[in-house]
N, C-alpha and C positions, 0 to 999 in steps of 0.2 A: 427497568434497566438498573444494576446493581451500581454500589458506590463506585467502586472500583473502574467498570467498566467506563461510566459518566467521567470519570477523573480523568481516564486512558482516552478519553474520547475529547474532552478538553486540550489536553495534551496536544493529542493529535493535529486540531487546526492550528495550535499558536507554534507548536515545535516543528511540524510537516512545513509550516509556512518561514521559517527561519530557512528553511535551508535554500529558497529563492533570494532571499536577501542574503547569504552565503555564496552563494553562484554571481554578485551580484559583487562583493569584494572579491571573490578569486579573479573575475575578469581582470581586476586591477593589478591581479601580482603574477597571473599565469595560471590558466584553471585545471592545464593539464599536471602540471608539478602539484597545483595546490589538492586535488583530488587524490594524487598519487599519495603522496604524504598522508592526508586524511586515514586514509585507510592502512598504511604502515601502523601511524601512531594508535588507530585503533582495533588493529591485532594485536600488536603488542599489549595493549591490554586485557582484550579478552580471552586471548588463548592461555595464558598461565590462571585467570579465573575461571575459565572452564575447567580445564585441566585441575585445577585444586579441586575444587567442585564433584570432578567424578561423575560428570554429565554422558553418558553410552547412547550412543544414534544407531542404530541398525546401519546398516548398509544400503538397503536400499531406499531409507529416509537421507543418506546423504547427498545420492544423485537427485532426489527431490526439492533437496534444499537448494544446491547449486543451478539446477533450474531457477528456482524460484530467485535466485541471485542474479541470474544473467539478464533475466528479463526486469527485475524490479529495482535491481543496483547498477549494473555495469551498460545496459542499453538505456535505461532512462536518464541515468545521471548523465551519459556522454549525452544524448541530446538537448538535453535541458542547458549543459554549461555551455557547450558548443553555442548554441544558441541566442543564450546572453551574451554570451561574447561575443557574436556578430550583430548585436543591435538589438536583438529583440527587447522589450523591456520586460523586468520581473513579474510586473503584473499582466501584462501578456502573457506570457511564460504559464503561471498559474492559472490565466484562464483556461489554457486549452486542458490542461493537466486536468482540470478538475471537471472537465467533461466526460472522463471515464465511467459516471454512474452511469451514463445512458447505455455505455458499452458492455459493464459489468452487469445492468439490470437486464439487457436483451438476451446476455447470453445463462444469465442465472437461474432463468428459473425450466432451461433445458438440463442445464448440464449439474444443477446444485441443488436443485427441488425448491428453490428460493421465489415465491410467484409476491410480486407488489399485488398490492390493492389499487385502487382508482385512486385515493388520497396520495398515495406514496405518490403516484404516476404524475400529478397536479404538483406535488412537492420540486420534485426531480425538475418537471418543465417552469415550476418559478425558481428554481437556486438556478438554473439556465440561462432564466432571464437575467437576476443579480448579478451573478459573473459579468452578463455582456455589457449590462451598465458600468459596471464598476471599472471595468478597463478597454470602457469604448473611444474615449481620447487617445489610447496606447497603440488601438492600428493603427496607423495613420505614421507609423515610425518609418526611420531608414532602412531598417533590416530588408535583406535579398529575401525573395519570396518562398527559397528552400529555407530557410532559417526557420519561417514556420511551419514547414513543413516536417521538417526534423524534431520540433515540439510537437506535431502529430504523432508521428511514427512512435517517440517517448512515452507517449498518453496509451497508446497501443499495449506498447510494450509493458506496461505498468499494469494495465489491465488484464494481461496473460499471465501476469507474476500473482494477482491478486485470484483470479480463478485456481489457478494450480496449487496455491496455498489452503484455498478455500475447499480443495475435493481432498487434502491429505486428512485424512481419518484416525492415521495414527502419530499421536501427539508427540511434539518432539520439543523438548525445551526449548524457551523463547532465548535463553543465553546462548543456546547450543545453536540455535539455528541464525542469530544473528553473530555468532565468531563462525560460521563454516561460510556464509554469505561475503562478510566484508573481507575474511582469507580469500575467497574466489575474486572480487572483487581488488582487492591489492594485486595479487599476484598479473592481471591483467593489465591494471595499470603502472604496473611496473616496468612491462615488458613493454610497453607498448609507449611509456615515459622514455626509457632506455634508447626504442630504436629509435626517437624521434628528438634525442639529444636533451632534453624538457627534466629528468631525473633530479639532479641536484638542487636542492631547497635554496631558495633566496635568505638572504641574513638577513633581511629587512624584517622589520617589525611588525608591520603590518600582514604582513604571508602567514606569517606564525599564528595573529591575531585571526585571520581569517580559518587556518586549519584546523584551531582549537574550537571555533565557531561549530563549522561541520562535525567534528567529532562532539562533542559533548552535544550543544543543541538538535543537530540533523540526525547523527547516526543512531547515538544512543538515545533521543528524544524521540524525534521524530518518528525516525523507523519505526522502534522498537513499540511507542504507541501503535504506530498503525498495525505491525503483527498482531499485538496482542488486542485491537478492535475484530482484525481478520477473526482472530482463532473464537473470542467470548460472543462476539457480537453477528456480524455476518458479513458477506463481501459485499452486499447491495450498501448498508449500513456504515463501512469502513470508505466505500467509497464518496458516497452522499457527504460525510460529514467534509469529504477534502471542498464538496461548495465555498466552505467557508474560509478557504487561504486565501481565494485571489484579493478581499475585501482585506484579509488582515494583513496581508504583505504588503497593501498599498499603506494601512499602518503605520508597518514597520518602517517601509521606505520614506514615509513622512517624516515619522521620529528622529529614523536615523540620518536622511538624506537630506531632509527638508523637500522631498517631491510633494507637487498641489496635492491636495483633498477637495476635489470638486464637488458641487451636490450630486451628482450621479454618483459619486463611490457612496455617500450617506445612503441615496436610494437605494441602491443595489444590495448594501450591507443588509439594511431592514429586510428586502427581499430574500435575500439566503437565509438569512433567519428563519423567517418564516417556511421556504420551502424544507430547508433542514429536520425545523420541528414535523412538517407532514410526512416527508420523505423516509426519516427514522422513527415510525411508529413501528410498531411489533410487527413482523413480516411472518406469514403462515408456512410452512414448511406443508409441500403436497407430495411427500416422496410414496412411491404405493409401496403399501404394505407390503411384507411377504404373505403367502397364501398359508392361512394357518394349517397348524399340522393336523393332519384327519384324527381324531378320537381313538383310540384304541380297541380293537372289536373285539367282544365279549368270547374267549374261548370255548364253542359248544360243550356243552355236558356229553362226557364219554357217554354211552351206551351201557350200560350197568347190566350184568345179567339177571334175568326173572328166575323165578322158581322154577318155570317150565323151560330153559334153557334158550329162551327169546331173549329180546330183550325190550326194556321201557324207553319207554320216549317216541320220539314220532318215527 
């Protein structure tokens, strides 16, 4: 694994896991303004750096990007906040989220030529385990039974953004594709802010504190690591490594919130760990070759004429 990649890959669990503890203060100030605004403030900034930039997307890399938006921005973040905001807890929340490797690895190595090993597979089913330790005190909440289920449906939807990312072939800047995604993304919950009266920002301080959160840590962090694990690394790989939010968001919620740290989140943590390290070993690519091209076949020798107006050769 290259430097870079390992950093992007660091990234990815502590910044992917900020943004449940982000879903986690927008409940407090309104998560539909507060998401709306996120993604205002963070077009705003990346369309004039694109735009400077002189980043060019094909056309038909843009309807692919906006997919990859719908499903990976606009359907998961609405269930995930939704969600917390009806009780479920953040480290709930993150567990199911981070069950997507099972979903990513079954369908991987059909549709991405991506085949696990028997280790990875061992991996995958202990970071399974870890999660369920770590936020086994968390079922047992208030939340209505759709609550979790709408953090299913999210985990789903997450997983469809991360395959369709994973089969685009032709490269499209990670700045370019993350200002067409979160413009798809604003302009949704804008409308959708709007019909439902929710648009206009709160003066409180803490809304503000909370929006800035989401943009700089979640969008620009988080996301942007997990793209660019998708694109160096692989989707089996980019998924696996999310094992390790639901441990670090109990963390963060310790830090920040003062929630328990029971020894089940201790155990669980070692446990992702571990499964992490098997489940992200080098994964074989089986895509079949194409059929090589036949050799060239030797142009027979013309016929030459003989002395006696025959000719030589067979």
């Amino acid at each position: 694994m290259s430097t870079r990649l390992s950093i992007a890959s660091l990234g990815l669990v502590v910044l992917w896991s900020s943004g449940f503890i982000g879903a986690h203060l927008a409940a407090q100030v309104g998560w539909v303004t507060t998401l709306t605004w996120r993604f205002i403030v963070a077009s705003l900034i990346l369309v004039p750096i694109c735009l400077a930039a002189r980043i060019r997307v094909p056309r038909g890399e843009i309807a692919a990007q906006l997919r990859i938006g719908l499903f990976g921005q606009v359907i998961y973040l609405t269930g995930v906040f939704l969600a917390i905001d009806r009780g479920v807890a953040s480290g709930t929340a993150a567990l199911v989220a981070s069950l997507q490797p099972l979903v990513v690895a079954a369908i991987a190595g059909r549709l991405l030529g991506e085949h696990t090993t028997g280790w990875q597979r061992i991996g995958l089913l202990l970071g399974l385990i870890g999660v369920a330790l770590v936020v086994a005190h968390d079922l047992s909440g208030n939340a209505p039974l759709w609550a979790y289920g709408i953090v299913v449906l999210s985990m789903l939807s997450l997983a469809t953004s991360t395959i369709i990312a994973r089969r685009q072939r032709h490269g499209v800047h990670l700045l370019a594709s993350l200002t067409i995604q979160s413009v798809l993304t604003a302009v949704v919950y804008v409308v959708a802010s709007a019909v439902t009266g929710q648009l206009m920002p709160s003066g409180d301080g803490q809304f503000w504190v909370a929006v800035g959160w989401l943009v700089v840590l979640s969008t620009f962090g988080g996301y942007g690591c997990y793209q660019y694990v998708v694109r160096h690394g692989s989707a089996t790989m980019a998924s696996t490594l999310l094992y390790l939010t639901p441990p670090t968001t109990m963390l963060w919620a310790w830090l920040m919130f003062g929630d328990a740290l029971g020894w089940l989140s201790v155990v669980g943590l070692v446990t992702c760990a571990a499964g992490v390290v098997l489940a992200t070993r080098p994964i074989s690519s089986r895509r079949a070759s194409p059929p090589a091209a036949p050799a060239p076949s030797q142009p027979r020798p013309r016929p030459q004429p003989s002395a006696d107006g025959g000719s030589t050769g067979p």
